[in-house]
C-alpha positions in Angstrom: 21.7 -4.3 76.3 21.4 -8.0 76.9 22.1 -8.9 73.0 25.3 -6.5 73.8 26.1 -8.5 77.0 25.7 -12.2 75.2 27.9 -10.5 72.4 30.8 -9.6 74.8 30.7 -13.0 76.5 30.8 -14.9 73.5 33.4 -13.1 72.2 35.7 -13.3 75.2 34.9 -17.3 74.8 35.9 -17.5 71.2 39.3 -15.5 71.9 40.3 -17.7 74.2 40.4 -20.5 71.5 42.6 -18.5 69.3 46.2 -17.5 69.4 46.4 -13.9 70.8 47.3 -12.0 67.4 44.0 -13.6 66.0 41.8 -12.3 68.6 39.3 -9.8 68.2 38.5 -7.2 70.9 34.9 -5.7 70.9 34.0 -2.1 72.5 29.8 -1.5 72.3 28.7 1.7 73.7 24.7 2.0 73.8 23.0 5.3 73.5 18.8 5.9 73.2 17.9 8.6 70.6 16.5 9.1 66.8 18.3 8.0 64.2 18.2 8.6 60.2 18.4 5.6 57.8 20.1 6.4 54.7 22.0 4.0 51.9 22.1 1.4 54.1 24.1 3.5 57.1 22.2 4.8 60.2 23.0 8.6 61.1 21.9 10.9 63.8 23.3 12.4 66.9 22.1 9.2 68.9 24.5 7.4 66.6 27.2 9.7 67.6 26.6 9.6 71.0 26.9 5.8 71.5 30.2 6.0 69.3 31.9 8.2 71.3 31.6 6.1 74.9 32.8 2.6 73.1 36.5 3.9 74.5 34.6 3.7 77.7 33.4 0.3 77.4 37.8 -0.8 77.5 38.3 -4.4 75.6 35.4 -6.3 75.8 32.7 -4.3 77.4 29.9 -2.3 77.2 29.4 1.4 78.5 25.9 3.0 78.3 24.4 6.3 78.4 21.9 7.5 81.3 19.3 7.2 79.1 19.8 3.8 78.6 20.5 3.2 82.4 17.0 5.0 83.2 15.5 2.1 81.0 17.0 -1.3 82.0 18.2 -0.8 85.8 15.1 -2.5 86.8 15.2 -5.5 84.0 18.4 -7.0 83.7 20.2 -8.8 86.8 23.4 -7.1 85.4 26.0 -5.3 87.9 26.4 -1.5 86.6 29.2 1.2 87.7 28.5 4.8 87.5 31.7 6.4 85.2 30.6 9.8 86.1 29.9 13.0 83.8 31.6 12.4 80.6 32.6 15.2 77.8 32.5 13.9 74.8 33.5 15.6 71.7 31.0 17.4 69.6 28.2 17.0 72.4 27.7 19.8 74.1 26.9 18.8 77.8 28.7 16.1 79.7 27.0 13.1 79.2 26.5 10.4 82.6 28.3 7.2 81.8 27.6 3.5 82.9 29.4 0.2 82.1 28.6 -3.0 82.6 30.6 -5.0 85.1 31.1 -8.4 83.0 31.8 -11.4 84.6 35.5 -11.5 84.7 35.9 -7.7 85.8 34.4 -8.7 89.3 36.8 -8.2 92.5 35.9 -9.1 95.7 33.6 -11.7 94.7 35.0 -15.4 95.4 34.5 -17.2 92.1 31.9 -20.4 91.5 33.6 -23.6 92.5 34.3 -25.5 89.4 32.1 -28.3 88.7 33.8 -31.4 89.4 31.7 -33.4 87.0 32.7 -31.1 83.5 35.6 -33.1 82.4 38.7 -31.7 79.9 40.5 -34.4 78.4 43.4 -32.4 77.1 45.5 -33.5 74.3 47.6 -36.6 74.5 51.3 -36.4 74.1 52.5 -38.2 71.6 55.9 -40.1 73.3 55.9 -42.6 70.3 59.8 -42.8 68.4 57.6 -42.2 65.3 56.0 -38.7 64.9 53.7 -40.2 62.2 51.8 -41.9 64.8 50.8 -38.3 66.1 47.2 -39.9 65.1 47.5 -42.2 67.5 47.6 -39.8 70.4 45.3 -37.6 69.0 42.7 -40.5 68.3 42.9 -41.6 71.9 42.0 -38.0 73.1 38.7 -37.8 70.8 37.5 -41.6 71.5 38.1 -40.7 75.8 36.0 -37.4 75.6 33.6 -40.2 72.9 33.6 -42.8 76.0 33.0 -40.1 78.8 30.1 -38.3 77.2 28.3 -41.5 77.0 28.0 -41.3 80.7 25.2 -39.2 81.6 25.7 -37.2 84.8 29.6 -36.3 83.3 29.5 -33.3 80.8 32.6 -33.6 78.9 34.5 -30.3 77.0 34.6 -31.0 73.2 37.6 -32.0 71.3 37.5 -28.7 69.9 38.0 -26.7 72.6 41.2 -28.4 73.9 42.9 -30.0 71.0 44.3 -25.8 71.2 46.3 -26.7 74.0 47.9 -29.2 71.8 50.3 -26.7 70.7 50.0 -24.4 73.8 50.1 -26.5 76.5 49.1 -25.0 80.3 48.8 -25.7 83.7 46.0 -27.9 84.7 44.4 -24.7 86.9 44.7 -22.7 84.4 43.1 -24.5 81.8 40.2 -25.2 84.5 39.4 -21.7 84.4 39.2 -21.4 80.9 37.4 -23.9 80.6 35.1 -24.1 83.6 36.0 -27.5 84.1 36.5 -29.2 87.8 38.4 -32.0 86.4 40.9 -32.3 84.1 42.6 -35.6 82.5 45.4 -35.4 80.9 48.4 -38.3 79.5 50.8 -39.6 77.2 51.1 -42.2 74.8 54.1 -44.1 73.2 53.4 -46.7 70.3 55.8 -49.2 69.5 54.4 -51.6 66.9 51.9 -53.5 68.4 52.2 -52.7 71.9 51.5 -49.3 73.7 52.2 -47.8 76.7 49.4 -45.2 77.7 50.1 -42.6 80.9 46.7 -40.9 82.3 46.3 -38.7 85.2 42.9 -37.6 86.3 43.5 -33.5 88.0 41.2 -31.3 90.5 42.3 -28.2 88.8 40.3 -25.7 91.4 43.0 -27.3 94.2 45.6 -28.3 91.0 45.9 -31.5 93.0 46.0 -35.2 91.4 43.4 -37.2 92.3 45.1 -41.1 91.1 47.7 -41.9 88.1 47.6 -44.8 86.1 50.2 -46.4 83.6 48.7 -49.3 80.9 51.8 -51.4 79.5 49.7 -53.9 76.9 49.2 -54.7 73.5 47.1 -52.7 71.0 44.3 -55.4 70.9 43.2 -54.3 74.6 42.8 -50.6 73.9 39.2 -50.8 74.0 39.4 -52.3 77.4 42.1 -49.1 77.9 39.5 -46.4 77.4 36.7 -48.3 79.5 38.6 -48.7 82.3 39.9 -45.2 82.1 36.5 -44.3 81.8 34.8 -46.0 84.6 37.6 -44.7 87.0 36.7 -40.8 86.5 33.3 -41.9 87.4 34.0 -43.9 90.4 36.3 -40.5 91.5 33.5 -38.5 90.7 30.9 -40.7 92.3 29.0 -40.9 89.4 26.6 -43.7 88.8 26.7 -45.7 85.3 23.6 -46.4 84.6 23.0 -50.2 82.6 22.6 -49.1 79.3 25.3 -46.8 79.6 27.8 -49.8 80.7 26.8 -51.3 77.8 27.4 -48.6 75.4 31.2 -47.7 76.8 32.0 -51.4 77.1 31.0 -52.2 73.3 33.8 -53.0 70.8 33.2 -50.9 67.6 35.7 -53.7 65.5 37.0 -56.6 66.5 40.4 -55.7 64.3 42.8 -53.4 66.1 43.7 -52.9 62.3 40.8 -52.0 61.0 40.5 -49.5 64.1 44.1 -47.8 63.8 42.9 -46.8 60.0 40.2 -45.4 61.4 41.3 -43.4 63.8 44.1 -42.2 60.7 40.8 -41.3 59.0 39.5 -39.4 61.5 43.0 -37.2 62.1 42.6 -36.3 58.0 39.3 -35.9 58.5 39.4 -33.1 61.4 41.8 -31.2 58.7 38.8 -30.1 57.5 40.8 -29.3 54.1 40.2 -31.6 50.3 44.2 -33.2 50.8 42.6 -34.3 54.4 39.5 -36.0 52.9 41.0 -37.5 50.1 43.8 -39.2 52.8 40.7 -40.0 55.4 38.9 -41.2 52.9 41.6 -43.8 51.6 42.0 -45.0 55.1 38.4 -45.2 55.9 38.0 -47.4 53.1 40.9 -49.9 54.2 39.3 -49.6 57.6 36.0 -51.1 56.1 37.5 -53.9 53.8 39.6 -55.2 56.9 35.8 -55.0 58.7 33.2 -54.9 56.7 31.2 -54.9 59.6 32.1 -51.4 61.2 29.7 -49.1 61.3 32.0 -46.2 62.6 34.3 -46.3 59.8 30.9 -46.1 57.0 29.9 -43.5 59.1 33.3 -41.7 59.2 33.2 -42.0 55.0 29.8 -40.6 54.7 31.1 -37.7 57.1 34.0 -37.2 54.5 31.4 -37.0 51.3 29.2 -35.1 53.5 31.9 -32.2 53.6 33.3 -32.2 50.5 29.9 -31.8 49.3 28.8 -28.7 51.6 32.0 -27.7 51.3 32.1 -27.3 47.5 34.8 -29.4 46.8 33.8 -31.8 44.4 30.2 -32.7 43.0 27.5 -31.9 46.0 25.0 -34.4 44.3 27.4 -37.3 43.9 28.8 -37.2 47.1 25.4 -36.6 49.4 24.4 -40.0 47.3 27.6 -41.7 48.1 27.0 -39.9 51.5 23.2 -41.5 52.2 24.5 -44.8 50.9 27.3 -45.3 53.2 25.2 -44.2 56.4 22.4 -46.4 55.3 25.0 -49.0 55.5 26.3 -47.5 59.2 22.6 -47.3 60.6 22.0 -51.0 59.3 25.0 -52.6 61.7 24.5 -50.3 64.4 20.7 -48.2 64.9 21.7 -47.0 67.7 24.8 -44.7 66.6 24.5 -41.1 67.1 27.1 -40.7 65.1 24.9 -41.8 61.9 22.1 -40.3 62.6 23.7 -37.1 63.3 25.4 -37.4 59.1 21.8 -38.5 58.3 20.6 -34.9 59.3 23.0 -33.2 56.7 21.9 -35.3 54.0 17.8 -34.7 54.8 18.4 -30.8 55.5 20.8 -29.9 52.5 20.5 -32.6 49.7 16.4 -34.0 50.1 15.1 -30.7 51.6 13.0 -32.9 53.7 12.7 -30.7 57.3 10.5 -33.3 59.1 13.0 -36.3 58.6 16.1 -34.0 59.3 14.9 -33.0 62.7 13.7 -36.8 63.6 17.2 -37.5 62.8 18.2 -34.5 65.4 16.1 -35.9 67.9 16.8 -39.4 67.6 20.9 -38.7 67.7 20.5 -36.6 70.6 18.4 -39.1 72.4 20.8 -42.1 72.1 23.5 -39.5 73.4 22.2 -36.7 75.6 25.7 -35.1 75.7 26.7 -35.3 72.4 27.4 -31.7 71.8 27.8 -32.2 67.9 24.5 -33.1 67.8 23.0 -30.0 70.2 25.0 -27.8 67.9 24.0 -28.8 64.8 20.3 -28.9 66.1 20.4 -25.7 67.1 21.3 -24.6 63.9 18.7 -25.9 62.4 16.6 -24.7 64.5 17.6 -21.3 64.0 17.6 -21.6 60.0 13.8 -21.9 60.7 13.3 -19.0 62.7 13.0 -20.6 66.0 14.4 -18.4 67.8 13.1 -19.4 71.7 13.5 -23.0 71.2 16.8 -22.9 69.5 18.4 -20.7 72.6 16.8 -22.8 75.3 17.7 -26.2 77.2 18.8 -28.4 75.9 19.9 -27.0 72.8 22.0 -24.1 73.7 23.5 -24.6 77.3 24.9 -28.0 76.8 27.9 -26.6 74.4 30.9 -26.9 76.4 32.4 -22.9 78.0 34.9 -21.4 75.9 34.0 -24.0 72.9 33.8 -22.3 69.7 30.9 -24.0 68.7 29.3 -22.4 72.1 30.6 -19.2 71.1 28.7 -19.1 67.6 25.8 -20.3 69.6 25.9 -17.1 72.0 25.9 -15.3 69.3 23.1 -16.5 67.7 21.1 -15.9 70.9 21.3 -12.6 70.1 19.2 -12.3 67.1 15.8 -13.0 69.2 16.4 -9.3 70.5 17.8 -8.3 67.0 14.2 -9.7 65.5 11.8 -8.3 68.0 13.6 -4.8 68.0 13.2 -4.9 64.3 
């Protein structure tokens, strides 16, 4: 019942990222009985039974028989509602239904305030006379949620999970319940050549109340002093603390050429394609980004990234491109050992190409220690964790819980919790 329950939930959470013709609606019904194995199908009336109360169950849920209820009232912290006698067809006697009351079925019950401190930078409006420099906007949404999550005590939602509001834009309360996030930021950018003008409000969406507004008129060569002052403003609204070293680390210049960085963040919009037209294009733009700086470890790391995919991916050669792959983030780690970032590609290259599990989880480790909240670096960790059968470790703290709500990749996590239950029932 509790792999069913985890299921649901996940499932509601993955929707939520999709367009509503693309989402898939579960029914589980749960029945206890025998049941015949036979060419790979399952048979039996227990089999029959649990099929005909999934219309029960409605989108989303999970209806159990009395047998079942008998079982698990006293283990699971679950709410339950009787559905009364059923008939069901082809079972002879009416059959006492329950269903699970999930999460967003309650009434009555006032809802948990939203956590202030889990932060959704939503997607930037590009206000720029050039549509082409829809990168631009983009890039300054993924480097904010970068600078916040270097902040320990904020937990900030992955670009993932809002870049869909790009193109489906919502209120700022609504998108706090769908995400679970207290606080939402939210702006505009318009670039005119060298100079930008970057709008950013910072939202309470439990109240839908702004909190302060800010408008930055400069040139392009003070964006990084842009994002850290946007950055240390949330946390002065949120009381947070910035600990020393994390100062440090959202006040650091990755380049010292606006140039070089404007290529990179091209190279990181082709990149998030995901697609071989995408890589080739971040690729090429990576590369200028490292001959204007040969000193900048993010873009080496953003090519090995590139080489890394098209290689798991099956795009091209997988042994030529995890060595181009382990020379580039060689080259990353040796300007900058402290970037999660590198580290994180470094796994990828120990797990799939050198087959060397010890190094591949340092790696892990090591990325997730320089940034606590990287949630790239919790998921794939918790993959790997889960490739080697460890199942209690992989689906507790911190390697599961820190994936941010309604995030696909938290969704495929949920998911995975499951198969604990699946292995011991088995």
């Amino acid at each position: 019942m509790k792999s069913a329950y985890d299921i649901q939930r996940a499932s509601r959470e993955f929707n939520i990222s999709l367009p509503s013709e693309k989402r898939i609606h579960l029914r589980i019904g749960i029945h206890l009985g025998d049941v015949v194995e036979a060419q790979g199908d399952i048979l039996g009336d227990a089999v029959n039974v649990a099929s005909r109360i999934e219309h029960l169950a409605g989108d989303g849920g999970v209806c159990l028989t009395q047998q079942v209820f008998d079982h698990v009232q006293s283990k699971f912290e679950l709410s339950l509602v009787s559905l009364g006698k059923q008939a069901l067809k082809n079972v002879r006697a009416p059959i006492e239904a329950y269903k699970i009351v999930m999460p967003w079925e309650e009434t009555g019950v006032e809802r948990e305030t939203l956590d202030m401190k889990r932060v959704a930078v939503l997607p930037f409006y590009n206000m720029s006379p050039n549509p082409d420099d829809e990168y631009f906007a983009d890039g300054m949404t993924e480097e904010l949620i970068t600078t916040l999550s270097k902040i320990g005590e904020i937990s900030v939602i992955s670009r993932t999970s809002v870049m869909q509001y790009r193109k489906a834009p919502k209120n700022a309360k609504d998108v706090g319940k769908e995400l679970e996030a207290g606080t939402i930021l939210e702006g505009s950018v318009r670039k005119a050549g060298n100079l930008v003008r970057i709008t950013v409000q910072m939202v309470d969406a439990g109240k839908d109340k702004h909190l302060w507004a800010e408008s930055y008129d400069r040139n392009l060569q003070d964006i990084f002093a842009i994002q850290t002052d946007i950055a240390k403003r949330v946390a002065d609204a949120l009381r947070v603390n910035i600990l020393a070293g994390e100062k440090e680390q959202i006040e650091k210049k990755p380049t010292t050429s606006t140039e070089a960085y404007t290529l990179y963040l091209k190279g990181r919009h082709y990149w998030n394609e995901r697609s071989k037209e995408g890589l080739t294009k971040a690729i090429e733009y990576f590369g200028q980004a490292i001959q204007l700086d040969p000193n900048y470890a993010l873009g080496y790391s953003g090519l090995a990234d590139c080489h890394i995919i098209l290689a798991q991916w099956g795009f091209e050669n997988p042994s030529a491109n995890f060595q181009k792959a382990e020379a580039l983030v060689t080259k990353a780690l040796e300007l900058d050992k402290n970037l999660a970032e590198a580290h994180t590609t470094l796994t990828s290259i120990f797990f799939y190409y050198e087959y060397n599990q010890a190094r591949a989880e340092q790696e892990f480790r090591r990325a997730i220690e320089l940034r606590p909240n990287y949630s790239t670096g919790h998921q794939w960790y918790h993959l790997f964790l889960l490739c080697h059968e460890r199942w209690e470790e992989s689906c507790s703290p911190p390697y599961y819980l820190p994936y941010p709500a309604t995030s696909p990749l938290r969704a495929v996590s949920q998911v995975d919790s499951c198969r604990p239950y699946v292995s011991e029932s088995s």
